[in-house]
N, CA, C and O of each residue as an XYZ file, in Angstrom:
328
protein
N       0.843     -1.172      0.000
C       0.000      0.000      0.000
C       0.892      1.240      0.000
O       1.800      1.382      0.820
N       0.614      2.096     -0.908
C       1.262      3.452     -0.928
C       0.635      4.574     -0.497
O      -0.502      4.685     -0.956
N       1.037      5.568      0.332
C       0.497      6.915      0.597
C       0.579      8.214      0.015
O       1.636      8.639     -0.453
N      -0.092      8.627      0.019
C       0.207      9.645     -1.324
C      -0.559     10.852     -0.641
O      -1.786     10.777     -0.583
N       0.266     12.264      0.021
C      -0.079     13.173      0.719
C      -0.025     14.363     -0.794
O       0.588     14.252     -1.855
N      -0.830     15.310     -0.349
C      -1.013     16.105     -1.004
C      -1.625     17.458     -0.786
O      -2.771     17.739     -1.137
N      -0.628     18.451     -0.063
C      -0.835     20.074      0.743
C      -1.278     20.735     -0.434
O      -0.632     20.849     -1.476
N      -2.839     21.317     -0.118
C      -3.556     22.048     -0.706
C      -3.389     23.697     -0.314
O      -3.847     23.880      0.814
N      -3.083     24.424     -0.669
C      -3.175     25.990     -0.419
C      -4.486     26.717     -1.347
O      -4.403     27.071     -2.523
N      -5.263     26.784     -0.776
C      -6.580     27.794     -1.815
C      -6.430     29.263     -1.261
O      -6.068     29.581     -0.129
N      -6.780     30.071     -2.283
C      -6.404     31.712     -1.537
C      -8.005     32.319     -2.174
O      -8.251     32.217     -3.376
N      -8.651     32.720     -1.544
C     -10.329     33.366     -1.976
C     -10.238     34.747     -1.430
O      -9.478     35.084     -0.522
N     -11.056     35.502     -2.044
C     -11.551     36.806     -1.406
C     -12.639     37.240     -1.500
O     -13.071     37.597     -2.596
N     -13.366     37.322     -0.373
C     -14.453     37.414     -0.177
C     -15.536     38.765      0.615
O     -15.897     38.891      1.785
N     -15.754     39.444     -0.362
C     -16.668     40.417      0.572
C     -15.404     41.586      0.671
O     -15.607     42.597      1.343
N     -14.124     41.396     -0.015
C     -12.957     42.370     -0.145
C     -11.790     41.860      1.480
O     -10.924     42.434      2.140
N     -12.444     40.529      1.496
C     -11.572     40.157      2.900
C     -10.935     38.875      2.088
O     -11.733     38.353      1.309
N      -9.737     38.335      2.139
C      -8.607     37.711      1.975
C      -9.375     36.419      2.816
O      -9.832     36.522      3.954
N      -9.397     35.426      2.139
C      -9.641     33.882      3.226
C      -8.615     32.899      2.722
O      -8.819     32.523      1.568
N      -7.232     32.244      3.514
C      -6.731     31.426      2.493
C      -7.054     29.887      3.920
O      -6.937     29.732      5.136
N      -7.486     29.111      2.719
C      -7.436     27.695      3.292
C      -6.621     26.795      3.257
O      -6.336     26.553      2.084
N      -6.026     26.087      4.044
C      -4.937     24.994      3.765
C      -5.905     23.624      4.140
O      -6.812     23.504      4.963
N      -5.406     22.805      3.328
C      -6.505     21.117      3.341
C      -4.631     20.750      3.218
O      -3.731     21.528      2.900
N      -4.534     19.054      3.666
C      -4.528     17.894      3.493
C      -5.249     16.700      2.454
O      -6.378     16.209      2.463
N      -4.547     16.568      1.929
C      -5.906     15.221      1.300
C      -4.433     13.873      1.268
O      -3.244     13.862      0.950
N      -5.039     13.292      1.591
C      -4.650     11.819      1.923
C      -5.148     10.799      1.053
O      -6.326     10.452      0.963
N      -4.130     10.322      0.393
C      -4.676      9.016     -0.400
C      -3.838      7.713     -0.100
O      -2.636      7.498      0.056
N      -5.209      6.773     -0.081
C      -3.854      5.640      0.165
C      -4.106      4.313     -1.032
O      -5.229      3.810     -1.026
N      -3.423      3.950     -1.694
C      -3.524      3.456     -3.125
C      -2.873      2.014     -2.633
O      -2.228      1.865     -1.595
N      -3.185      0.972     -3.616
C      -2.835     -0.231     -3.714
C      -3.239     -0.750     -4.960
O      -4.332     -0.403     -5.406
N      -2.384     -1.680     -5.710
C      -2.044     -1.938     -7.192
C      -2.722     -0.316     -7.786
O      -3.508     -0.455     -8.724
N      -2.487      1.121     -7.333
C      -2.345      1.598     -8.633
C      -4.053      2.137     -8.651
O      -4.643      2.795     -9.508
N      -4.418      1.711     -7.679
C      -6.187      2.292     -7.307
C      -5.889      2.945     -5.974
O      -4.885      2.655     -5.324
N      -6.876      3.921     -5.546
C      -6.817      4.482     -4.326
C      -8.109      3.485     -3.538
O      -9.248      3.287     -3.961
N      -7.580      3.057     -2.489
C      -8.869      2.495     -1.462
C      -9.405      3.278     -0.683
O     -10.564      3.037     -0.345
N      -8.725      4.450     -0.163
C      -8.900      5.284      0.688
C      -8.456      6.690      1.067
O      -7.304      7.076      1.262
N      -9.899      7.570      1.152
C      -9.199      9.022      0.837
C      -9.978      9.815      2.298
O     -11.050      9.757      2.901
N      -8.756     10.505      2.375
C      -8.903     11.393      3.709
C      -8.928     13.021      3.776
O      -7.828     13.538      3.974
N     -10.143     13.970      3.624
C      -9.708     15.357      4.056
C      -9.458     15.891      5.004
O     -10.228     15.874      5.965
N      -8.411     16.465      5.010
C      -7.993     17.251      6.653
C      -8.079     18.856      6.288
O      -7.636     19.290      5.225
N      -8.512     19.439      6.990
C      -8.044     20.599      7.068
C      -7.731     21.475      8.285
O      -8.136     21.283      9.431
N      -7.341     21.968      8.070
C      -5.739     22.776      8.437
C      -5.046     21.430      9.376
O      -4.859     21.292     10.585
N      -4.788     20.573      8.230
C      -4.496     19.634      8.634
C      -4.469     18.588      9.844
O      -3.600     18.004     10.492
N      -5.918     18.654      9.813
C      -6.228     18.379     11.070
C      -7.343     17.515     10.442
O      -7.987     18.060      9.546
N      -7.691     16.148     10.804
C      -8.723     15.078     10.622
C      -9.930     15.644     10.973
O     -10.014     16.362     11.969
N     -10.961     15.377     10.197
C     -12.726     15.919     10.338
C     -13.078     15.285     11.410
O     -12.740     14.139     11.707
N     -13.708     15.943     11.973
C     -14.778     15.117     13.094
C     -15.569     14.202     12.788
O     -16.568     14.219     12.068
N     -15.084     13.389     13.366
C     -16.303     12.176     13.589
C     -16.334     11.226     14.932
O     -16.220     11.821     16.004
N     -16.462      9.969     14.955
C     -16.573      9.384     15.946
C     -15.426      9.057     16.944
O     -15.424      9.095     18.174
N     -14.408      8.708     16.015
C     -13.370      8.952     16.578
C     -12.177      9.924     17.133
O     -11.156      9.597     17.737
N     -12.614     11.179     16.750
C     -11.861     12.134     16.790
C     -12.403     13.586     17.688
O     -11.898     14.700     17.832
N     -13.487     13.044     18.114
C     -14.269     13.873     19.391
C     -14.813     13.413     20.866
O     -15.208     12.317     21.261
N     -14.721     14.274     21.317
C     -14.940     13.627     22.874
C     -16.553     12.827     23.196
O     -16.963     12.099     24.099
N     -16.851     13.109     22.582
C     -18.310     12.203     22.975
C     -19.140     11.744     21.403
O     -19.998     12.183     20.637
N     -18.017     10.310     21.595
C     -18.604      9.724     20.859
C     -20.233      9.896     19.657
O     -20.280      9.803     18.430
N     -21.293     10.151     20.604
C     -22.761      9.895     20.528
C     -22.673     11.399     19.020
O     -23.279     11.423     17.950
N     -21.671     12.432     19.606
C     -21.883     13.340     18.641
C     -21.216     13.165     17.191
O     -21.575     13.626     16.108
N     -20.388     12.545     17.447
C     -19.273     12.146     16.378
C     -19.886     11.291     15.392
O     -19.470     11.233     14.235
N     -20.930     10.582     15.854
C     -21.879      9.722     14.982
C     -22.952     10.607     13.989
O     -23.222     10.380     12.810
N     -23.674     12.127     15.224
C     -24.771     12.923     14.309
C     -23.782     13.556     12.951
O     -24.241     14.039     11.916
N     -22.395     13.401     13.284
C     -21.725     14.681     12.310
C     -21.265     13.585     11.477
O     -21.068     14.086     10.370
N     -20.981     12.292     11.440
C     -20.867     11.151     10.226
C     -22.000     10.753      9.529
O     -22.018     10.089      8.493
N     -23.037     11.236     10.211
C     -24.801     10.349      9.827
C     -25.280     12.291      8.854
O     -26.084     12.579      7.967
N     -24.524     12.916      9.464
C     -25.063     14.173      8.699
C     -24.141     14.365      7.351
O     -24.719     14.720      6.324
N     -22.947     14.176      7.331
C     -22.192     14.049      6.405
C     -22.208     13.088      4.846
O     -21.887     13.342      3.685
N     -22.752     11.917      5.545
C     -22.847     10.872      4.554
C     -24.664     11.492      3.998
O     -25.032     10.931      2.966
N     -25.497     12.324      4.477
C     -27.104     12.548      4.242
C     -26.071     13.551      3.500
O     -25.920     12.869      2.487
N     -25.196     14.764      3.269
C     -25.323     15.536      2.211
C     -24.959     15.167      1.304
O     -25.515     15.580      0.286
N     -23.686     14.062      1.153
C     -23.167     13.438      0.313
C     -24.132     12.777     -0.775
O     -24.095     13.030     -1.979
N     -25.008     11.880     -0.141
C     -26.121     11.197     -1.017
C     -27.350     12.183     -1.391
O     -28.191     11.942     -2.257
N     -27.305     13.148     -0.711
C     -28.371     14.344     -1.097
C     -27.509     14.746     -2.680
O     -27.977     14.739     -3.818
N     -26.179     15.062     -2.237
C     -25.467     15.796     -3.632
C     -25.331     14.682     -4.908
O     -25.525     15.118     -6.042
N     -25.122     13.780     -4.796
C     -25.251     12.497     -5.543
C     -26.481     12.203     -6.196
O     -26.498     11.811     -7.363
N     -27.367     12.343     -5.614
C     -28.998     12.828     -6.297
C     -28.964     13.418     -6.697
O     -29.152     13.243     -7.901
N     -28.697     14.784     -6.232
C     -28.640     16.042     -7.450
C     -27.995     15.767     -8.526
O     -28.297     16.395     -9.540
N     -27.177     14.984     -8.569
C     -26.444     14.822     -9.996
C     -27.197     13.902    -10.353
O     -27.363     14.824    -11.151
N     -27.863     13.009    -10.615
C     -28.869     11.926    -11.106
C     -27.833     11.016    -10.926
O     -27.897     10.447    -12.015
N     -26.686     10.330    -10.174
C     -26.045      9.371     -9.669
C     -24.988      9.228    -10.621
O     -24.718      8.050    -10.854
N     -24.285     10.106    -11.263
C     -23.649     10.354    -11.588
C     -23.510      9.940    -13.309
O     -22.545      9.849    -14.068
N     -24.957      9.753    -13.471
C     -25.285      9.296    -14.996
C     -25.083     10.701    -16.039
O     -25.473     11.848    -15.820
N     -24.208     10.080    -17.436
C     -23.846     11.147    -18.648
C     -25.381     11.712    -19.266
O     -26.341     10.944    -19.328
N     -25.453     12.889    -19.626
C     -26.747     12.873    -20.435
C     -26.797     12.292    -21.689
O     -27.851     12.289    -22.326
């Protein structure tokens, strides 16, 4: 398995105010496919179950995450060409 890091710098301006974001993205590949991908930002792992103090919440913010994901996935009609 190979890891494959990759420091994102985005620079926006917004409203005449300067916002720059730094992400992480994490890939971890085997034969040459990625199995597994990770966003961090400001390099720091997203919340979820494991990465917050009470569990019970770490679950509403994985159970809310995966509902926009499949909300946005609908919006695209599942990712079908016209």
């Amino acid at each position: 398995m190979t890891e494959i890091l990759i420091h994102n710098k985005q620079y926006y301006k917004f409203l005449g105010k300067d916002i720059n974001m730094i992400s992480l993205i994490k890939l971890d590949t085997e034969d040459g496919k990625v199995v597994a991908h990770q966003d961090r930002w400001d390099k720091k792992p997203l919340w979820d179950r494991e990465t917050v103090k009470a569990p019970l919440v770490g679950h509403v913010i994985e159970a809310t995450r995966r509902a926009s994901m499949l909300a946005t996935h609908a919006l695209m009609r599942f990712g079908k060409d016209p």
